[in-house]
C-alpha positions as CSV (number, residue, x, y, z in Angstrom):
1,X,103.7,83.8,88.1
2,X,104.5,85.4,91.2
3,X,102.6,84.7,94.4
4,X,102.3,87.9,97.2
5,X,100.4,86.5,100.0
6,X,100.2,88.6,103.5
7,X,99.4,86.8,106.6
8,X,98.2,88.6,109.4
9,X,101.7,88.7,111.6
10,X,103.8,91.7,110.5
11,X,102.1,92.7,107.3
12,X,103.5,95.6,106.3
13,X,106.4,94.9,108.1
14,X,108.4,94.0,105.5
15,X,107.2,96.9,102.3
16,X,109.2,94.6,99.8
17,X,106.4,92.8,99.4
18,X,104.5,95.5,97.8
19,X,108.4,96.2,95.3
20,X,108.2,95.1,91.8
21,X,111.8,95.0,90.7
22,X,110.6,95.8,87.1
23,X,114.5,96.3,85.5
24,X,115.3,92.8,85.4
25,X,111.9,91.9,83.8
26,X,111.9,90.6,80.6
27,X,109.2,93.0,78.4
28,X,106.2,91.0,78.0
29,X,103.0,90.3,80.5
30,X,104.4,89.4,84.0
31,X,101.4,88.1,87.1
32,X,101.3,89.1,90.5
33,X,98.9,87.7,93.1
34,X,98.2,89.8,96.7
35,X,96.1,88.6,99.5
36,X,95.0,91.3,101.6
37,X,94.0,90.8,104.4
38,X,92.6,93.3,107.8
39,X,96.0,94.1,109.0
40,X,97.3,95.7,105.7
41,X,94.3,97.7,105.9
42,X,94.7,99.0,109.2
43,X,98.4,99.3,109.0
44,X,98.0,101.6,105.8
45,X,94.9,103.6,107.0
46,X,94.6,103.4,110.3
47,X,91.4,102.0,110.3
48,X,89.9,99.4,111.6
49,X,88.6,97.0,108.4
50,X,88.2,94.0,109.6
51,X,86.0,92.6,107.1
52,X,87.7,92.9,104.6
53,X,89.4,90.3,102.7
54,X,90.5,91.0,99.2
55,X,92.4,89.5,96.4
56,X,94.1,91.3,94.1
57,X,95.7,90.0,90.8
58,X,97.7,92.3,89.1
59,X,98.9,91.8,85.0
60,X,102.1,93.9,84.6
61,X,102.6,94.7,80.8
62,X,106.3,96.1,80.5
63,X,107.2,97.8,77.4
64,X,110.0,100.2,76.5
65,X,109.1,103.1,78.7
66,X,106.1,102.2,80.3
67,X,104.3,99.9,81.9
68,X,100.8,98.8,82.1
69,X,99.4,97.7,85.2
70,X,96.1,96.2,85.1
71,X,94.4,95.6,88.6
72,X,91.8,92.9,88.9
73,X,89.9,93.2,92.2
74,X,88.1,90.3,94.4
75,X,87.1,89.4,97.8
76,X,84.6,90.6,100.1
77,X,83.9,92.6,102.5
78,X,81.8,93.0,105.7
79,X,79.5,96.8,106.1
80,X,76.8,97.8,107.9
81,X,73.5,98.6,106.1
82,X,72.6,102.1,105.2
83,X,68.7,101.5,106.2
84,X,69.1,99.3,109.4
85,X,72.5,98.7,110.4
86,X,72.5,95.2,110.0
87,X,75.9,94.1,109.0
88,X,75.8,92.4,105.3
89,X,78.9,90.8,103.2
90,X,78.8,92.1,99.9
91,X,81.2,90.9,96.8
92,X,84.0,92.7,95.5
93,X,84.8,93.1,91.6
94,X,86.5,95.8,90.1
95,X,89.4,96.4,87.0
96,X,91.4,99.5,87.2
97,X,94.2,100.3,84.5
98,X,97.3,102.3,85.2
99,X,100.3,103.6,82.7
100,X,103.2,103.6,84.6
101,X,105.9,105.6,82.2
102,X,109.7,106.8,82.4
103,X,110.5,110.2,82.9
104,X,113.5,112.1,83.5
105,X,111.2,114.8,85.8
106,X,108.6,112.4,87.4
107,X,107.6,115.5,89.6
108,X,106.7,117.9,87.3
109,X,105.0,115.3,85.4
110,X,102.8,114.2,87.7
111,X,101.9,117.8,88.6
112,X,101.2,118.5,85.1
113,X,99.4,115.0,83.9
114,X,95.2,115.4,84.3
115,X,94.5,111.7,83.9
116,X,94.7,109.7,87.6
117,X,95.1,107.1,85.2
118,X,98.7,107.7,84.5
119,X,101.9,108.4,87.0
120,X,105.5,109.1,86.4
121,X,108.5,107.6,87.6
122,X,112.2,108.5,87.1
123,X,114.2,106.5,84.6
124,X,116.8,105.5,87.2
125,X,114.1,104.1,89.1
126,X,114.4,100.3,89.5
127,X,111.4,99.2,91.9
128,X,108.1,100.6,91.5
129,X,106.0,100.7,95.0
130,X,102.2,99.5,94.7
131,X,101.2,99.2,98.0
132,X,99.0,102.5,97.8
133,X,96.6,101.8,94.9
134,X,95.9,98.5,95.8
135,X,94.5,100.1,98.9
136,X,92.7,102.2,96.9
137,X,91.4,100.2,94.4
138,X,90.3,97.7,96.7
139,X,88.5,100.8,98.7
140,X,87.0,101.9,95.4
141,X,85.3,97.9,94.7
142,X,83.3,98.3,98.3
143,X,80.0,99.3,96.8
144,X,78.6,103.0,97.7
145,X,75.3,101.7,98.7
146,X,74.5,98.7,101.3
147,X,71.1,97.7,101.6
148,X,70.1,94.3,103.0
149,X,68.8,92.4,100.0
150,X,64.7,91.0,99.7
151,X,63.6,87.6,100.3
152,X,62.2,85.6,97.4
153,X,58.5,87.4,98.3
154,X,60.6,90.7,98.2
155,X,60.4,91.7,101.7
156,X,63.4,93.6,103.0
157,X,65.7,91.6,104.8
158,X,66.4,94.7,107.2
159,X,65.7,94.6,110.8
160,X,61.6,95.0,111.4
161,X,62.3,97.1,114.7
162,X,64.8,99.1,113.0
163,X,62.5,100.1,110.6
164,X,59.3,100.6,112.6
165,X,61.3,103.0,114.9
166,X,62.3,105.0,111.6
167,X,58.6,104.8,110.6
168,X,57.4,106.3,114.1
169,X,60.1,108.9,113.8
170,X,59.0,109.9,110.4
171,X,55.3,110.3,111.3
172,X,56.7,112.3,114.5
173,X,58.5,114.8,112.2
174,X,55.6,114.9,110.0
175,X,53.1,115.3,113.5
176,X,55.5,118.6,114.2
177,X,55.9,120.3,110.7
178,X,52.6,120.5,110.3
179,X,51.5,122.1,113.7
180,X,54.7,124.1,113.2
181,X,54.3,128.0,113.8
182,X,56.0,128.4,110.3
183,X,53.5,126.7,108.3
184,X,51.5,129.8,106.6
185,X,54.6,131.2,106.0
186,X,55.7,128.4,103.2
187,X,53.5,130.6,100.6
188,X,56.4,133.4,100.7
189,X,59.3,131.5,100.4
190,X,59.5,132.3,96.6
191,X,58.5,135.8,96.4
């Protein structure tokens, strides 16, 4: 097994890291651990993610012309709710799959392959670079929705002054459609 950890001082400085010298492998199911931390997050997006911390073990599956890379997702990460803005830490867990396979035009295959699933390299390739899908993948396991969780009564967790000021602005937008100068005309919008 082969350990990949990144510490936060010059994380992407050295790309090797993220090189998997796959010609002098052996074929046959080969382990990869990477611990990801803010800095490669910000160093390959430009974004500020501080709070995320994710660990990614990867099963690389060579065989005579391809490869199968299996990505297994952890960590966490830190987001703001949707409803209140609290921040929240919510898990992550994901598998992706990709076939990696040997090509003598890896450009036109690419272009012509419909399945994200699979990617092209060129036979006289010797490293294969994985630094941008476990960005991705790791983006893909942060949950869509983030919504502070209920307390064991199953009252929201979000912030109560949060929430009332929504409330008074949703009764203020009601107050003001209905003394709108539009209102009678509502019965013609389908004629």
């Amino acid at each position: 097994m082969y350990i990949c950890t990144l510490f936060k001082k010059n994380a992407m400085g050295n790309m090797r890291t993220f090189e998997i010298a796959f010609v002098g492998l052996k074929p046959g199911v080969h382990q990869y651990d990477y611990e990801l931390d803010a800095q490669f997050f910000k160093e390959k997006a430009g974004e500020n993610n501080e709070g995320i911390v994710a660990n990614v073990k990867l099963s690389l599956d060579k065989n005579n012309g391809f490869m199968l890379l299996k990505f297994m997702v952890g960590g966490n990460a830190e987001v703001n709710c949707d409803r209140c803005g609290n921040q929240l830490k919510v898990d992550l867990w994901d598998e992706f799959n990709m076939v990696v396979k040997l090509t003598e035009d890896p450009q036109k295959a690419n272009e012509e392959e419909e399945d994200a699933d699979i990617f092209y390299i060129a036979k006289s390739e010797s490293h294969i670079e994985i630094s941008d899908w476990l960005y991705e993948f790791v983006m893909l396991s942060i949950p869509m929705q983030h919504v502070c969780a209920n307390d064991k009564d199953g009252h929201s967790l979000c912030n109560e002054e949060v929430l009332k000021k929504l409330k008074a602005m949703q009764v203020n937008r009601d107050e003001q459609q209905e003394n709108s100068i539009w209102k009678g005309l509502e019965k013609f919008k389908n004629n």
